[in-house]
C-alpha positions as CSV (number, residue, x, y, z in Angstrom):
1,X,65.5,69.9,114.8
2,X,64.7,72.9,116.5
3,X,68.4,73.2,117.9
4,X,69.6,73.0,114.3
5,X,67.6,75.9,112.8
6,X,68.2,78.0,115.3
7,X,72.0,77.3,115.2
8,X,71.6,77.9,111.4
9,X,69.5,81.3,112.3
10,X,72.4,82.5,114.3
11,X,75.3,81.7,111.5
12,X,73.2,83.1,108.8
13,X,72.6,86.8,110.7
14,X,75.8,87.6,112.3
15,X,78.6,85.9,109.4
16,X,77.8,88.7,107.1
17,X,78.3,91.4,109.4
18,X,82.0,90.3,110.1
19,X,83.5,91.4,106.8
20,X,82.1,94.9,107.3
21,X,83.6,95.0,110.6
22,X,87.4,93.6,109.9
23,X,87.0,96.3,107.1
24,X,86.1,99.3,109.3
25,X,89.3,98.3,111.4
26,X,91.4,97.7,108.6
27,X,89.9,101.7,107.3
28,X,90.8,103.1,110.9
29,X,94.1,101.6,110.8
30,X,94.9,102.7,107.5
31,X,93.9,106.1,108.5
32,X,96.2,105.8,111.9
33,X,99.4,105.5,109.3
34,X,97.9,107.8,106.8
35,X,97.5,110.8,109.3
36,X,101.4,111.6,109.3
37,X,101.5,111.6,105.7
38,X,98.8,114.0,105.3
39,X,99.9,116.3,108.5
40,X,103.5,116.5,106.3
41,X,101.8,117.0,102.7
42,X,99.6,120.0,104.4
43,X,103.0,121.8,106.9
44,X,104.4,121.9,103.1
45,X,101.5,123.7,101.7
46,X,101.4,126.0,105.2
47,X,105.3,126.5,105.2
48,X,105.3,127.4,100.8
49,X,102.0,129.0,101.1
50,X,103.2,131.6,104.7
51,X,103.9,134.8,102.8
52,X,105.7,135.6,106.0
53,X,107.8,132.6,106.7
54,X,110.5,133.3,109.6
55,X,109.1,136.2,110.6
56,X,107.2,137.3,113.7
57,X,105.9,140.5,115.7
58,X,104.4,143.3,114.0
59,X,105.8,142.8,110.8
60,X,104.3,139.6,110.1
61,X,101.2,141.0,111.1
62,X,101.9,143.7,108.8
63,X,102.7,140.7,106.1
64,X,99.5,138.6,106.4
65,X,97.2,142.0,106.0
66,X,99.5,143.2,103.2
67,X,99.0,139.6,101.4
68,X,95.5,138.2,102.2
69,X,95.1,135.4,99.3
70,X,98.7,133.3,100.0
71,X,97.6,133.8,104.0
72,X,94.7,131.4,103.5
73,X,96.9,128.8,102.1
74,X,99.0,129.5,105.3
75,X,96.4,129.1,107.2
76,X,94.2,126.5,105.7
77,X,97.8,123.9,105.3
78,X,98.7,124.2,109.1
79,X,95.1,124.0,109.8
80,X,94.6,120.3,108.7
81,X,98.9,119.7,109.5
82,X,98.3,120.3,113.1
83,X,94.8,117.8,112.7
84,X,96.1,115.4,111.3
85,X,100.2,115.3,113.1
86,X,97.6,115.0,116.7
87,X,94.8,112.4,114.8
88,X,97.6,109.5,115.7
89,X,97.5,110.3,119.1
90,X,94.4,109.9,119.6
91,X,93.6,106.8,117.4
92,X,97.4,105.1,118.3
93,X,95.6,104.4,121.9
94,X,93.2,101.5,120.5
95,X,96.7,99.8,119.7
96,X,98.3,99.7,123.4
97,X,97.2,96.9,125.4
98,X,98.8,96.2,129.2
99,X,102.0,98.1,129.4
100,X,101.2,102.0,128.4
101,X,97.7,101.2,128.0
102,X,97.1,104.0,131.3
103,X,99.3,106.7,129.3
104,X,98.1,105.9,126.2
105,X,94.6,107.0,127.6
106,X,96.1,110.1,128.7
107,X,97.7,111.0,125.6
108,X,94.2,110.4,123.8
109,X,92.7,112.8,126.3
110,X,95.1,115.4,125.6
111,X,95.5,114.8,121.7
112,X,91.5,115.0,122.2
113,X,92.1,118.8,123.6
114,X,94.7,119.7,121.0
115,X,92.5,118.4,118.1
116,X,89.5,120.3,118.8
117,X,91.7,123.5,119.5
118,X,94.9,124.0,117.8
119,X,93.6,123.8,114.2
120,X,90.7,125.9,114.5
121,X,92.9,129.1,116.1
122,X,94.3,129.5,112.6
123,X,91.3,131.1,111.6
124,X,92.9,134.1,113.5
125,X,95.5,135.2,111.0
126,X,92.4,135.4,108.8
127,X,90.9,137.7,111.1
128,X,94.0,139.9,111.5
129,X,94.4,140.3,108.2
130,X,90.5,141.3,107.5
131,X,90.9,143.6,110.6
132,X,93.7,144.8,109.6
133,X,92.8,145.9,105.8
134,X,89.9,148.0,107.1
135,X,91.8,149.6,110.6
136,X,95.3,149.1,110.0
137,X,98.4,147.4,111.9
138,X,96.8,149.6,115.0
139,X,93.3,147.8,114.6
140,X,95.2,144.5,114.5
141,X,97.0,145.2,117.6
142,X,94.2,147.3,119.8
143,X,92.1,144.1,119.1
144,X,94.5,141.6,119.8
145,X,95.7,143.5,123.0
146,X,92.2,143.8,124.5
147,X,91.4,140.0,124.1
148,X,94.5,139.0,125.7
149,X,94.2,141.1,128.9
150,X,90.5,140.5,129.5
151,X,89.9,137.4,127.6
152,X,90.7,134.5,129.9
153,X,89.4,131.7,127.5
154,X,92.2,132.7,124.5
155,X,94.5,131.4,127.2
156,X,92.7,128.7,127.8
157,X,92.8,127.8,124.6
158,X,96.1,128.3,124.0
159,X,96.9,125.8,127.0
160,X,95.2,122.9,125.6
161,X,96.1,122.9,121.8
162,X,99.9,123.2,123.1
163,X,98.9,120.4,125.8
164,X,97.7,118.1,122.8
165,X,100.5,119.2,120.4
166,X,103.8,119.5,122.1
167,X,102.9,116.3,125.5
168,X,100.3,114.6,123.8
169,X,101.6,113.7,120.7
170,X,105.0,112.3,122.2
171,X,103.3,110.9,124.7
172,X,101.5,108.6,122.6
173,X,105.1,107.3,121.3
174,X,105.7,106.1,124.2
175,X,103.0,104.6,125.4
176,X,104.0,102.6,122.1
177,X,107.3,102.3,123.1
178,X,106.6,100.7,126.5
179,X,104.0,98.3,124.6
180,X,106.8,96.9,122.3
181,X,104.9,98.3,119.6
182,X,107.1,101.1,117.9
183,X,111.6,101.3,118.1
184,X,112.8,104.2,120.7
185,X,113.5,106.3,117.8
186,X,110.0,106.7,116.8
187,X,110.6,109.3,119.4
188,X,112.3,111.5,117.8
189,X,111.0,111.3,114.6
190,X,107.8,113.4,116.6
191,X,110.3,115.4,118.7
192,X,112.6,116.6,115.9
193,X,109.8,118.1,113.4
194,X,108.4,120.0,116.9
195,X,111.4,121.6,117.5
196,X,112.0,122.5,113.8
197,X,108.9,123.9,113.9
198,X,109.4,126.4,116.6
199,X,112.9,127.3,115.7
200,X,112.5,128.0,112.2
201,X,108.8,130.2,113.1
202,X,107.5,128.1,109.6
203,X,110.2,128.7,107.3
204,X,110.1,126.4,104.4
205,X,113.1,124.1,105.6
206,X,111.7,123.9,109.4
207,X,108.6,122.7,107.2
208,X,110.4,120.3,105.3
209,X,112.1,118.7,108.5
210,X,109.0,118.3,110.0
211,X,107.4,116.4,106.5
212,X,110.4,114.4,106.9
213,X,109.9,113.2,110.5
214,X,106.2,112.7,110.0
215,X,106.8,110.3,106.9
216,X,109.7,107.8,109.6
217,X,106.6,108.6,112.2
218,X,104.4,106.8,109.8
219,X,106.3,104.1,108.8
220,X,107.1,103.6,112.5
221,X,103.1,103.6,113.0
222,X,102.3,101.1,109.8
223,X,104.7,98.6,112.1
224,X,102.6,99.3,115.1
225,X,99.7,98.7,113.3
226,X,101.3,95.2,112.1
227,X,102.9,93.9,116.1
228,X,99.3,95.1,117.1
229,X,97.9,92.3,114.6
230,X,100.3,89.9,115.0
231,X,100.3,89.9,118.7
């Protein structure tokens, strides 16, 4: 009798707590496949929003102080692109299991430095431009020059959001790649909207070649997410 209730005890305090739990990991996994989506909706809103798109040097700096109020929708898109095109990275590692499971971890760790780096820099531009408005282009500069000869940390930064963005992130593919999880060309569907993103300096089409790989990137993942399941 006493085996019995306790047996009963044990059913009755730890069946409820299973439906919570299968739907926090269904949540996390939605999120996984989300984060591309989201990472290409916001590079569209950076890329339209850059009132300075293709350009670079001292006349974009000149831009961004020149045209404050379309610099924070620059700014504030890439912001959460970059957080959520590195989220997958990170979350992605829970799926691998044997094969790629080691660089799986190390593409978390690094899409763990990018995440916590990266987006936040773009706070800068705002800071240029603010700089800028009450000291001029030569402000800008004279500031920007001092922290870069005497400022070892902007570096250091520096290093570690492009560890995260640019190894991380395709790292993660193919840690998913060697688990059977995701097709080779998952690989370039991260690799192509990088590149397009450096060559085009955010013009609007190198923005809407990255949206494009991000969206095959999470249709690739939302497969993953179903082997991962399944297997």
């Amino acid at each position: 009798m006493t085996t019995s209730t306790q047996i009963q005890s044990y059913e009755t305090t730890t069946t409820p707590s299973a439906a919570p739990r299968s739907s926090a990991v269904t949540a996390r996994r939605t999120l996984l496949v989300a984060a591309p989506v989201l990472a290409a909706a916001f590079t569209i809103v950076g890329a339209v929003g850059d009132p300075a798109a293709g350009i670079n040097g001292s006349e974009m700096i000149k831009i961004y102080i020149e045209n404050p109020s379309p610099l924070q929708w620059k700014s504030t898109g890439y912001h959460w692109a970059y957080a959520f095109w590195i989220l997958p990275a990170f979350l992605g590692a829970g799926l691998v299991r044997g094969k790629g499971a080691w660089l799986a971890n190390v593409a978390a760790l690094l899409a763990f430095a990018g995440m916590v780096t990266l987006p936040g820099m773009l706070i800068t531009d705002w800071y240029a431009s603010a700089i800028g408005h009450e000291f001029g282009l030569e402000g800008t500069q004279a500031v920007e020059s001092y922290m870069e000869s005497t400022m070892w940390g902007v570096p250091g930064f520096g290093i570690a959001a492009m560890a995260g963005f640019v190894i991380g992130v395709p790292l993660s593919v193919i840690a998913l790649i060697r688990a059977r999880l995701v097709r080779w060309w998952t690989l370039l569907a991260v690799i192509v909207p990088l590149a397009a993103l450096f060559a085009s300096q955010g013009a609007v089409w190198g923005g809407l070649i990255c949206a494009a790989g991000l969206l095959v990137w999470a249709y690739s993942l939302r497969g993953a997410v179903s082997r991962s399941i399944a297997g």
